[in-house]
Phi, psi and omega in degrees: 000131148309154193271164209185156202204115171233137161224164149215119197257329189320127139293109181266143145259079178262142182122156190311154160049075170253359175288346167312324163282348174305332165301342172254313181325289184259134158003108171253038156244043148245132166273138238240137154242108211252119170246103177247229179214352112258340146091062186248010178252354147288337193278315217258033182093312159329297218280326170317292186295316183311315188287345163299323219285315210262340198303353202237351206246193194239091172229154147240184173258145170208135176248175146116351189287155237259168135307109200091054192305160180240126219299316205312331175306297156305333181267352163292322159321295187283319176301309184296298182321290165306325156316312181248011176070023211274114169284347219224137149257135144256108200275163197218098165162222193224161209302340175295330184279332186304273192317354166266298176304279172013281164322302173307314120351277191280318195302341200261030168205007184276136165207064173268206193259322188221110192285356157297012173275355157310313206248306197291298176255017157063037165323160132310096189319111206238313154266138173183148201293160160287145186208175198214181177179137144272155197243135223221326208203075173319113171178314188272320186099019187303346234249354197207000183228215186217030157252144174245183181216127186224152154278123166208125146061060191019047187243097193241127175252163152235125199215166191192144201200140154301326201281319184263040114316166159281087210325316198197148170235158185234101217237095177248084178322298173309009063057279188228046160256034175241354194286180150298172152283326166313326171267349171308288171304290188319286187323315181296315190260342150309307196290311149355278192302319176309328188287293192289003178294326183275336216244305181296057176205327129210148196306122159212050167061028173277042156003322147282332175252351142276359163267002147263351165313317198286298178336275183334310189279010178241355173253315155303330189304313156315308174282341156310331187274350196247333202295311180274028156244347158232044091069285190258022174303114168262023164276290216301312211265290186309338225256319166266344172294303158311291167354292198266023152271335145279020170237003149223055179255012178104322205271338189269343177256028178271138178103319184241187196263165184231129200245309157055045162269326177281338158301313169330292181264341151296297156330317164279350186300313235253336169255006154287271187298311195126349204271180184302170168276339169292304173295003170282324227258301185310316194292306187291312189334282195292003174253347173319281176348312179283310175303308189244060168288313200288328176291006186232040165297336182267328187290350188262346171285321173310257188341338145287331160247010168241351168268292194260018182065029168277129162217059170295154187261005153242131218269018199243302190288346183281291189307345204252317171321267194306352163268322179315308197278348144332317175305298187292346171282284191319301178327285173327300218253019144074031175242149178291161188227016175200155189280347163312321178283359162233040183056034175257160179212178177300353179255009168221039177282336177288262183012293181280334197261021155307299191322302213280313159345270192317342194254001179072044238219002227266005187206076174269140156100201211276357165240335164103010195253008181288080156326164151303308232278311194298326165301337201271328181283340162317297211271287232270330157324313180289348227260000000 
């Protein structure tokens, strides 16, 4: 095991009607800015409790951020914070509002010339406001740890500050039994893919945090199987609500290498075309798998006999087992596995990887050995 220093400071408030706590939570001489995204929080009740939760404090409101937030959007966000003196941000939603207010949080305190030099030049978060979040849409882990994904001009970045955590989260499963079944899967297979980003990658006897991996991938996979036929289950709905707030909060990649090359090059899929982002991660996933079976060989063997129970004694047939039913998971759960299936073709692979080029993108995974050359043998795999 690697040596490691973890903290998390986020206060989770997990369980039904926990939005009650937000009224003791933030301060009540901050005036509140409640930030969400399309406004499905007026429909399903949120927007209701939260203004009970709030009846005391000094708040507004900003709707509209986009899925993928988008910086022009956020800086409109940020004009209203400085304008109206706004002390508190409360994100309301799923990881694009989390990961926007974050932004919105350092940016309404930046005082360079352009704050997209946060995220294009990785400045230093030098201020940021406190901010918070209900939680709407289990699935990035936004919600509890101190990275955003920001959008500009197709262009999706990453940045990251102790300062854009999240003071306290509020993880109400009953929540999201308004979602779809299309947000259901993307969240369920987002959360996945965080796990194994961490996990599929070379063995160094870290043992608690890969048996809390397994655990995690074995509890969506399992509740994946339960969720659209019971639908208003609320065991079912906490059992993955959790999952995918621990499967990116620090705790399973502390000690260990880490490999985020299917993030990496999914993030340009999803600001080249548009597709979701959880659906970028399958497609790029299963083509890693193929590419770097043999430099992820023991972990991908752990990984066939402690997720799906293979213990075949031929270990090539073990990997080829343990990519399929990875497949038959993504297949199940309705997300693509090749980029033809997301109206991509071999013409438009320059393209992308011009982006990971321009974007430094050029020494990806747990060895630093994912080339242009090696993304580009990725992308054609994926085809």
């Amino acid at each position: 095991m690697n040596n490691f220093t973890f903290e998390n400071t986020t206060r989770i408030h997990f369980g039904k009607n926990q939005i009650e706590q937000i009224t003791k939570e933030i301060p009540q001489d901050k005036k509140v800015l409640i930030i969400y995204g399309a406004g499905s929080i007026k429909k399903n009740g949120v927007y209701e409790q939260i203004s009970n939760a709030l009846k005391n404090h000094n708040w507004g409101e900003f709707s509209g951020i986009e899925p993928n937030p988008e910086y022009a959007t956020l800086m409109q966000a940020v004009e209203k914070v400085k304008k109206e003196k706004f002390e508190y941000l409360l994100a309301v939603g799923g990881g694009s509002v989390i990961d926007g207010t974050k932004f919105i949080s350092a940016a309404s305190c930046y005082e360079g010339e352009d704050p997209w030099n946060l995220i294009k030049n990785q400045e230093e978060v030098k201020n940021a406001l406190p901010l918070s979040c209900v939680l709407t849409l289990p699935a990035t882990g936004s919600e509890s740890n101190c990275g955003a994904v920001i959008n500009k001009d197709k262009e999706k970045l990453v940045f990251f500050s102790s300062l854009i955590r999240p003071k306290f989260a509020v993880l109400d499963p009953s929540l999201t039994f308004s979602l779809s079944p299309r947000q259901v899967s993307n969240g369920i297979v987002d959360a996945f893919i965080h796990v194994l980003e961490q996990y599929l990658t070379y063995p160094v006897n870290a043992k608690v945090q890969d048996r809390f991996s397994e655990g995690l991938m074995l509890t969506l996979l399992e509740e994946s199987q339960k969720v659209f036929e019971n639908p208003d289950d609320l065991e079912i709905r906490s059992n993955i609500m959790l999952s995918a707030t621990l499967a990116l909060n620090g705790l399973i990649s502390s000690g260990v290498p880490q490999d985020w090359t299917t993030h990496m090059i999914g993030h340009e899929l999803t600001a080249y075309c548009g597709v979701d982002h959880a659906r970028s991660l399958t497609v790029i996933l299963i083509a890693i798998l193929k590419v770097c079976r043999k430099a992820k060989e023991q972990k991908l063997l752990q990984y066939a006999k402690h997720v799906f129970n293979i213990d075949e004694a031929n270990l090539e047939k073990s990997i080829d087992l343990a990519i399929s039913k990875t497949i038959d998971f993504f297949k199940q759960m309705k997300m693509p596995t090749s980029l033809e299936e997301i109206g991509l073709s071999e013409k438009d692979i320059e393209p992308i990887l011009k982006n990971l080029e321009e974007h430094g993108r050029t020494k990806l995974g747990e060895n630093g050995d994912i080339t242009i050359e090696k993304s580009r043998e990725i992308l054609l795999a994926a085809i």
